[in-house]
C-alpha positions in Angstrom: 0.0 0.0 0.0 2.7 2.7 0.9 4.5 1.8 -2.7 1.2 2.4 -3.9 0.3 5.6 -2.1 4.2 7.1 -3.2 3.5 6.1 -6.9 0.5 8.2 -6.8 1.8 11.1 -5.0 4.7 11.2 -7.7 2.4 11.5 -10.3 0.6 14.2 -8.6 3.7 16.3 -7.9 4.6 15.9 -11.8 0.8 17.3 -13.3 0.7 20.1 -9.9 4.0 21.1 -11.8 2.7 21.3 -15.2 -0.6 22.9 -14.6 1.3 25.9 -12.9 3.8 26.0 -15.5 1.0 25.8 -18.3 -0.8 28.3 -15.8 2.1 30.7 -15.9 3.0 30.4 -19.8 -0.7 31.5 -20.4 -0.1 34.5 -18.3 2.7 35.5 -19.5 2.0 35.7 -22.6 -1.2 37.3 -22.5 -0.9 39.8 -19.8 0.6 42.9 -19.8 1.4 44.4 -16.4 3.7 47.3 -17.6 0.9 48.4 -19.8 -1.2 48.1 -17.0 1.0 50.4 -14.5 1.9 52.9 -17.0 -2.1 53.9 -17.2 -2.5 54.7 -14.2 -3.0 58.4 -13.5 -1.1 59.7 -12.4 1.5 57.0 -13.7 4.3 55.6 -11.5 7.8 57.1 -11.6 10.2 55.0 -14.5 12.1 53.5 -11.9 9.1 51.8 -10.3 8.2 50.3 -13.7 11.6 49.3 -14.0 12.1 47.7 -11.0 8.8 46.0 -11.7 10.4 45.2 -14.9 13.2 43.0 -12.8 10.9 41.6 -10.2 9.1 40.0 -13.1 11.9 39.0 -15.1 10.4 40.4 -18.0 14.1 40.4 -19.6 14.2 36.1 -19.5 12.2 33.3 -21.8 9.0 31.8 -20.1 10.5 28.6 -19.5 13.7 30.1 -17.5 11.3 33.3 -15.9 9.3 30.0 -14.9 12.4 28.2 -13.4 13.3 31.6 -11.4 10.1 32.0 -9.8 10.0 28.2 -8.4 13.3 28.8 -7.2 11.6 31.3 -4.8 8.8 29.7 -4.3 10.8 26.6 -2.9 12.1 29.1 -0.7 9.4 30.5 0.5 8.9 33.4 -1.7 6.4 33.8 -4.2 7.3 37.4 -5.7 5.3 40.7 -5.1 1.9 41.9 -6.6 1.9 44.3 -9.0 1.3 46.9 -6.3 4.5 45.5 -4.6 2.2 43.9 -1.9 5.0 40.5 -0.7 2.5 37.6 -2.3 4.0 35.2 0.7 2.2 37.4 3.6 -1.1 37.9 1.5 -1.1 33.8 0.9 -1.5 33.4 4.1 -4.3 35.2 5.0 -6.4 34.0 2.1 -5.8 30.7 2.4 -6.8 30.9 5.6 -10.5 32.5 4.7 -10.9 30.3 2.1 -10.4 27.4 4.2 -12.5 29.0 7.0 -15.5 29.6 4.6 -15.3 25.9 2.8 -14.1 23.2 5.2 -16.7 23.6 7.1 -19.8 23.6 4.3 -18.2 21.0 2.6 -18.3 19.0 5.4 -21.9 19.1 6.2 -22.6 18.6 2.4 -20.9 15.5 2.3 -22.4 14.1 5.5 -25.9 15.3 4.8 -25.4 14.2 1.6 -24.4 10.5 2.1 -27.2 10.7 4.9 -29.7 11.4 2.4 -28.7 9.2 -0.3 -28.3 6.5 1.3 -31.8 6.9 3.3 -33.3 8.0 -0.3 -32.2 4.5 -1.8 -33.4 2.4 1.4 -37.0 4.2 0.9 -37.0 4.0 -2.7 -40.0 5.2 -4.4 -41.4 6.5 -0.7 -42.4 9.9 0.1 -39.2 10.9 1.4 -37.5 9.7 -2.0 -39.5 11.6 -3.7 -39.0 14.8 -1.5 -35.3 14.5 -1.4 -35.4 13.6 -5.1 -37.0 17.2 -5.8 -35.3 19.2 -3.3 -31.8 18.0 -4.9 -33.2 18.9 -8.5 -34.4 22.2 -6.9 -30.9 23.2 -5.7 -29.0 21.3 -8.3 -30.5 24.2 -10.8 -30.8 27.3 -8.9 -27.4 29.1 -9.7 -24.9 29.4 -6.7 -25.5 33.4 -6.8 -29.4 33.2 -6.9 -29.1 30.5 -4.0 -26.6 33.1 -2.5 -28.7 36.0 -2.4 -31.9 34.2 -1.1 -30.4 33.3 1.6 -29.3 37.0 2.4 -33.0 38.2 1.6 -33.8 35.0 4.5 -31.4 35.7 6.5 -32.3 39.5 7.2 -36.0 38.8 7.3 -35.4 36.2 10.4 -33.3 39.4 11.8 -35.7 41.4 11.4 -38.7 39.1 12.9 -36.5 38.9 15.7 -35.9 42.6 16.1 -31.8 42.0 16.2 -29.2 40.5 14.0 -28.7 37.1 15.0 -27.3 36.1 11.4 -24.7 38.4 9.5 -23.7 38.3 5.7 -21.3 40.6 4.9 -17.5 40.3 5.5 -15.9 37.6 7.6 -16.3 39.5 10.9 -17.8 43.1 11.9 -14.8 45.4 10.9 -12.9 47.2 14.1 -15.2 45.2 16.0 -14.3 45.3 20.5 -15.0 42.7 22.6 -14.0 39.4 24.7 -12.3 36.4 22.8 -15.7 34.6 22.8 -17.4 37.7 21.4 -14.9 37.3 18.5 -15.6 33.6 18.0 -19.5 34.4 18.5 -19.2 37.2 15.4 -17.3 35.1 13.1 -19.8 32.5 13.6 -22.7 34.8 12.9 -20.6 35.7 9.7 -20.0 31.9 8.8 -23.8 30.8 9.1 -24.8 32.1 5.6 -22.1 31.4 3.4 -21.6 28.1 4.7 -25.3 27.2 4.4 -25.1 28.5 0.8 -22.0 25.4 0.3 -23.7 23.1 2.0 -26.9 23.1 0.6 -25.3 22.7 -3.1 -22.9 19.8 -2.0 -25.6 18.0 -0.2 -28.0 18.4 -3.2 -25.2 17.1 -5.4 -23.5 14.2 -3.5 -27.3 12.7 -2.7 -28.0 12.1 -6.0 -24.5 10.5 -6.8 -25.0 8.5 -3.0 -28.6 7.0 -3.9 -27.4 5.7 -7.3 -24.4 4.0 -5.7 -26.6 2.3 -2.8 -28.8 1.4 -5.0 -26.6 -0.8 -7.4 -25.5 -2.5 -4.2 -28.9 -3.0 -2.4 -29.6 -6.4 -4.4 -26.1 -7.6 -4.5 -25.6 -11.1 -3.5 -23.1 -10.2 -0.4 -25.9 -8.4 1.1 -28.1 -11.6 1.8 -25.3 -13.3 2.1 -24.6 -11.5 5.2 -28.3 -11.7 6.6 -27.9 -15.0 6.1 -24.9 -15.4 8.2 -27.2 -13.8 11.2 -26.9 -10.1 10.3 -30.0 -7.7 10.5 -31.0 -5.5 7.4 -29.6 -2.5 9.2 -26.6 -4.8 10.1 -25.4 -5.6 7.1 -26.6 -2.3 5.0 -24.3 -0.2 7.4 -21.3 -2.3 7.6 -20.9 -3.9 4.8 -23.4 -2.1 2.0 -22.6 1.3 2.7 -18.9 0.8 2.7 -19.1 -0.8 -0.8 -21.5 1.9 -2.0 -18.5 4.9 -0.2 -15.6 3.2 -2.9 -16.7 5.1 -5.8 -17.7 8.3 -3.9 -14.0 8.4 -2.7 -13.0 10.6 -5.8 -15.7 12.7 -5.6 -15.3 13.3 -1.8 -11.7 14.1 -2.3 -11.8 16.3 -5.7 -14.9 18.0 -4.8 -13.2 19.7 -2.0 -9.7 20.6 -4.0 -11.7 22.2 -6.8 -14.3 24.1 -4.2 -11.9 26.2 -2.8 -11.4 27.8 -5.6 -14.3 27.0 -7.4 -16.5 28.9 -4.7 -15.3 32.2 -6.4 -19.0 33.4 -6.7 -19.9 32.7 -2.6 -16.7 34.9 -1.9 -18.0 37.5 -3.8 -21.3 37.7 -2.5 -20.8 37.5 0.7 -17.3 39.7 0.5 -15.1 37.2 1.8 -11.6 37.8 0.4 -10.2 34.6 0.3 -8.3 32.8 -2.8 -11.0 32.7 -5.5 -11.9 36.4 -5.4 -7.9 36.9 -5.2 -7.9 35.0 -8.6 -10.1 37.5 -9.9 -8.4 40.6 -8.7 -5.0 39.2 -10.3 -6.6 38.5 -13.8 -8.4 41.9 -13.5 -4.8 43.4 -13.1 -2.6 41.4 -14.9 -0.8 40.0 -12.7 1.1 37.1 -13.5 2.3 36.1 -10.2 -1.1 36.0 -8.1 -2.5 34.2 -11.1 0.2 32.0 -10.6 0.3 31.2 -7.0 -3.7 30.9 -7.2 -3.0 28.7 -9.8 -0.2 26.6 -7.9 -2.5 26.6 -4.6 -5.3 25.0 -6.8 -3.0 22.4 -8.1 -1.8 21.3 -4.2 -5.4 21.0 -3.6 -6.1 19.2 -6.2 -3.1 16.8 -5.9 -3.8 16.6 -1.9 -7.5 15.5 -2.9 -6.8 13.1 -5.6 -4.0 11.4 -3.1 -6.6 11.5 -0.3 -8.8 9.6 -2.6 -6.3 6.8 -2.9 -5.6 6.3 0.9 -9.9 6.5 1.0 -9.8 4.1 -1.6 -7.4 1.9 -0.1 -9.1 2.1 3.2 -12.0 1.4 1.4 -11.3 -1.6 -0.5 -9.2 -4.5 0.5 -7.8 -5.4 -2.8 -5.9 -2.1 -3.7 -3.8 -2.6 -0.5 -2.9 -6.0 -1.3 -1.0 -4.4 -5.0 
């Protein structure tokens, strides 16, 4: 299993590598940063652009300006924006929002979601299969930033039946807010309730419908009676051994849905004004700037390689057979 897990992790290293350098080739050959700074009114002084000049390398081939800014980024330093903001210190902080705002909805999609699936595909053709059929489809087609904004409109009509505001939407806390360290945690929880419901709601919708159909190809299989038969109860054998069979081909989805959602989430950032990496990715391709595009693009590809190897370890946890290769 370890060989198998290292094989895999190889591999991912090799395509995170490629995608940024892809990533960064496409930037650089389409943006134009110097352009962008000498518009500006009133423009900046020549040696600024020429010092921006050097910082970017503009003087070097893609391949070998490619090269230089790994060598940094192995160290530790991923360059400057274009407003000469250090990249490294800003990474930081939005990896940390973006993490705050989707670990936590992804979470209860994927829980709720199995949940419902699998209760969906016990009761097939009942009420509740029916229900949860048409919710899913419901959510499944209402855009993220119609869902988004519903939400808000709920949210501030509960606050207002209640006469105070128990839920908050904007920002990821109330800025130059005072108070004791619970205060703090209570605010960014009231700031966390929409925007995580608004995640949820879509992943559970999604990975319900993908859940039901793999119970249901295992509900009739032969190992199921073949464990009630050995003295297990319905519930006995669904949970411990149908279940786990149905989890094997929701591993991949599991683990890739989160390394795509982080970024992928771009529109929930934006309505809600949380400035995490997608609505970063937005403000570097608004500006031209090839390394926050870059180092977006790099964070995306960890996150992608991270999910797709925690698919394999899920997989091999999973299923017996791929640990014995």
């Amino acid at each position: 299993m370890a060989g198998f897990l290292l094989r895999r992790l190889v591999n991912y290293v090799v395509l995170a590598l490629v995608a940024t350098f892809l990533a960064f080739t496409l930037a650089s050959v389409t943006f134009d940063p110097i352009g962008v700074l000498e518009q500006r009114k009133p423009p900046p002084p020549a040696a600024t652009i020429e010092a921006k000049r050097k910082d970017l390398h503009l003087d070097q081939p893609i391949p070998q300006r490619f090269v230089t800014w790994m060598s940094g980024v192995v160290r530790g330093d991923f360059g400057h924006t274009i407003t000469e903001r250090p990249i490294t210190d800003e990474l930081g902080r939005r990896v940390g929002v973006s993490l705050r705002l989707f670990l936590l909805g992804i979470t209860l999609g994927i829980g709720f979601g199995v949940l419902l699936g699998v209760v969906s595909a016990i009761r097939q053709y009942k009420f509740s299969d029916y229900f949860a059929t048409l919710f899913s489809f419901v959510l499944l087609s209402t855009p993220v930033f119609v869902l988004g904004n519903l939400l808000k409109i709920g949210a501030q009509d509960i606050n207002d039946a209640v006469g105070t505001n128990v839920l908050l939407f904007v920002g990821e806390t109330t800025p130059n807010f005072q108070g004791t360290w619970f205060e703090h945690l209570w605010d960014r929880l009231q700031h966390l309730i929409v925007p995580t419901l608004t995640i949820a709601l879509g992943q559970i919708a999604y990975y319900s419908r993908y859940q039901r159909s793999s119970m249901l190809d295992v509900l009739g299989s032969d190992f199921l009676r073949t464990a009630q038969a050995k003295g297990l109860t319905r519930r006995q054998a669904l949970f411990k051994h149908g279940l786990r069979t149905a989890l094997i081909p929701m591993a991949t989805l599991f683990a890739f849905g989160f390394g795509l959602l982080v970024v992928g989430g771009t529109f929930t950032e934006r309505i809600f004004n949380w400035f995490g990496m997608g609505h970063w990715l937005i403000e570097g391709i608004s500006t031209q700037d090839t390394n926050v595009t870059a180092t977006v693009t790099l964070f995306v590809a960890v996150c992608v390689l991270f999910s797709g190897w925690l698919a394999d370890v899920l997989y091999a946890a999973l299923d017996p057979r791929i640990r014995v290769n």
